[in-house]
N, C-alpha and C positions, 0 to 999 in steps of 0.2 A: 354202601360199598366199603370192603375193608379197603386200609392204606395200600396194601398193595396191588387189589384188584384195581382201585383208585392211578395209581400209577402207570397200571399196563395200561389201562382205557385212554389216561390222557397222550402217552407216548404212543397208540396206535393211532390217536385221532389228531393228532401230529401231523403224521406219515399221510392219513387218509384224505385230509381236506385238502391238499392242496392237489391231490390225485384226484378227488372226482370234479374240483374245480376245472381242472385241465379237459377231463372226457366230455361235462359241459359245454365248455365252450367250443371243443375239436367240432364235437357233432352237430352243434349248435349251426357250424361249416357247414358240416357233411349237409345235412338236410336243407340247408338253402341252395347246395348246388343239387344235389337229387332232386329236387325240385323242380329244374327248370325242365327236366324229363316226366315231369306227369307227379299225378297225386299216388299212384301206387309205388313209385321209386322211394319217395320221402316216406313212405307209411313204414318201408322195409328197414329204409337207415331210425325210425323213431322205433323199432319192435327190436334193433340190434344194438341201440344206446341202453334200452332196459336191461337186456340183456347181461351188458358190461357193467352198469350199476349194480347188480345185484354179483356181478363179480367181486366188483370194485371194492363192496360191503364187507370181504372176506379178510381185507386186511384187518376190522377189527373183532374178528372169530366171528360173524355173523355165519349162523348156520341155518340154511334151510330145510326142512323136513317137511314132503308134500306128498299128500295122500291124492291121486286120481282116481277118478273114477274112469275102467276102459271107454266103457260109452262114449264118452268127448271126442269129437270126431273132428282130426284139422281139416282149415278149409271152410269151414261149415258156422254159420251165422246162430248164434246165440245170444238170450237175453241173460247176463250175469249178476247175479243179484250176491255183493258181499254185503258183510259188519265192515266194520272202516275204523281204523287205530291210527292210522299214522300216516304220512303221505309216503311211506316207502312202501306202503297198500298197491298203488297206483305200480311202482318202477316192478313189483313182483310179480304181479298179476299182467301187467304186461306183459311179462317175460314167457311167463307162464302159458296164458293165450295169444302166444305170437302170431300164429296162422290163423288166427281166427277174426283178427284186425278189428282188436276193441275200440271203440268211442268212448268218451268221457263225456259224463255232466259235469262242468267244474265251473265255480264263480269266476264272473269277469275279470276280478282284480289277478289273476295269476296268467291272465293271456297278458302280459306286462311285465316287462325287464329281466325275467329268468332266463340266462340263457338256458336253448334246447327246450325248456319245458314249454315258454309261453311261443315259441315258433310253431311246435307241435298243436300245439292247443290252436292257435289263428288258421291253420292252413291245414290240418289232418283230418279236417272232417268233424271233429269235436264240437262239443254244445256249451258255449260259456253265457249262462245267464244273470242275470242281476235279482240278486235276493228279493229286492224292493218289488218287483216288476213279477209276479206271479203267471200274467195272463202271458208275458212275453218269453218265460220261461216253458210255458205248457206246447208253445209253437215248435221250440227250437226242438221240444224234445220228441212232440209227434212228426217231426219232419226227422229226427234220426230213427225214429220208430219204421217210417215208410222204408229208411234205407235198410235199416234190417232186414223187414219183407222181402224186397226185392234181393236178398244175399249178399247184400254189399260189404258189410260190413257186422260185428256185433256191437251189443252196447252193455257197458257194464255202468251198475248204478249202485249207490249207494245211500240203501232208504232210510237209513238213520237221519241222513243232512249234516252231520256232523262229525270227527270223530270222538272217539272212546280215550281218553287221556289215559283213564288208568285201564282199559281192556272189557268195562262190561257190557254188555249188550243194551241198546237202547231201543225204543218203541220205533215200531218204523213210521216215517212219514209217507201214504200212499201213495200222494197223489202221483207223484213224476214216473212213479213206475207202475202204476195203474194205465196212466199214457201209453207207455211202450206197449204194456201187455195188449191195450185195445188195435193199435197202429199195426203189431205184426203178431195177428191172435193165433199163425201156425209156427211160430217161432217156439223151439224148445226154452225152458230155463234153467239155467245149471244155478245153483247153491252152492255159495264159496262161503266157507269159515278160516279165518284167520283170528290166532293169539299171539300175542308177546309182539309185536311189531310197535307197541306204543311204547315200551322202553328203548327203545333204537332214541327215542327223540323228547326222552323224559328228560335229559337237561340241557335240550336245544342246542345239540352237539357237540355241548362243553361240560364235560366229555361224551362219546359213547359209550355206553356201557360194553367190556370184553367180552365175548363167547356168547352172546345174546343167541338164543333160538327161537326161530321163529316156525312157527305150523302153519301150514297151508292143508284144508282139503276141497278138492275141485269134485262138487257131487255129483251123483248121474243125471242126467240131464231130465227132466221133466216134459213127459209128451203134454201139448196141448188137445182140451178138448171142445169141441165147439158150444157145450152146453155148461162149460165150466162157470165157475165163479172167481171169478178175478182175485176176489178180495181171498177168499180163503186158499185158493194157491200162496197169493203174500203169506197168511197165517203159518202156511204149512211151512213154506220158508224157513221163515222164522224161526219155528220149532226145528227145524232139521239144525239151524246154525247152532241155535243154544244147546239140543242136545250135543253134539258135537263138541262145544267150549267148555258143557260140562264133564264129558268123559274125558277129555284133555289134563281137566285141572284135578280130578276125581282123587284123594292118597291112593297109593296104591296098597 
């Protein structure tokens, strides 16, 4: 960063911290009391916190650009398979599938002391497994696989297991999303690519970087077939996200 883009970043991320500390903890409320009205009430106050983070974002020029695909139908239960950069992957994407009431795989250790995040995480339906614990992770997530089926909810996954520090695509790990696929085999799958979201948190919020943009494209959704192959749906994936990240980055 030059000095003075250096300058803008810190004086927005100034301004910023202590405002999305505030919508944290507000909501962190809101969803304990929407709560005591049922699990669909808290699902709406966790899809309207996303929401306002990805507002919230704007005070440090964070700019979104997202590509839909019409296909994506609210309401309606999907399996969503992103690339994964950054944890503001999760607050976008969110936002993004508000109506469509995603689940999360996410490690145990973040259902713990966040506010807002790890409430959501204990009590939204979500899948927090333990890295160590393979066989205990494959239950949680064939038991959000069934909820799929039944239209409850969708679940979004991320088959890297990791994120992308600096943006590039990593080999997918199958297994956790080979589960879903077998748990709910008539469930469509949308293809999400996202770039630039891993400079949002390239220096761990000290500072933000100004005017970051981020891309988003939510792809058409993928009929299932009953003769299909699991594995090469993942592949195709795959290839859909990288082409994608490649035309993104392509000179022009």
């Amino acid at each position: 960063m030059t000095f003075v883009h250096s300058l803008i970043s810190w004086l927005a991320t100034l301004v910023f911290l202590p405002v999305f500390g505030a919508v944290m903890v507000v909501f962190d409320v809101l969803q304990r009391v929407a709560h005591l009205f049922g699990t669909r009430p808290q699902e709406y106050v966790a899809g309207v916190v996303q929401w306002v983070l990805v507002k919230t974002w704007g005070i440090c020029g964070t700019r979104l650009t997202v590509e839909r695909a019409p296909e994506i139908e609210p309401w309606t239960s999907y399996i969503i398979v992103s690339n994964h950069q950054s944890m503001f992957d999760i607050v976008i994407l969110g936002s993004l599938f508000f109506s469509n009431f995603p689940k999360y795989i996410s490690k145990r250790e973040l259902g713990r002391w966040i506010p807002t995040v790890s409430y959501n995480l204990r009590v939204g339906g979500h899948v927090l497994i333990d890295r160590g614990d393979s066989a205990q992770a494959l239950v949680g997530i064939r038991d959000l696989g069934l909820r799929v089926r039944e239209g409850r909810c969708s679940a979004m996954i991320f088959p890297e297991g990791t994120r992308a520090r600096a943006g590039e695509l990593g080999r997918f790990k199958p297994a956790g999303t080979l589960a879903l696929l077998e748990e709910a085999p008539d469930t469509p799958v949308v293809p999400v690519a996202i770039d630039e979201s891993w400079r949002l948190l390239r220096y761990n919020y000290l500072p933000i970087p100004f005017g970051t943009r981020v891309r988003v494209r939510l792809g058409a959704p993928i009929s299932r077939r009953p003769d299909e192959d699991a594995g090469q749906l993942l592949a195709r994936v795959h290839d859909e996200i990288a082409v994608t990240l490649e035309r993104w980055r392509r000179p022009r």
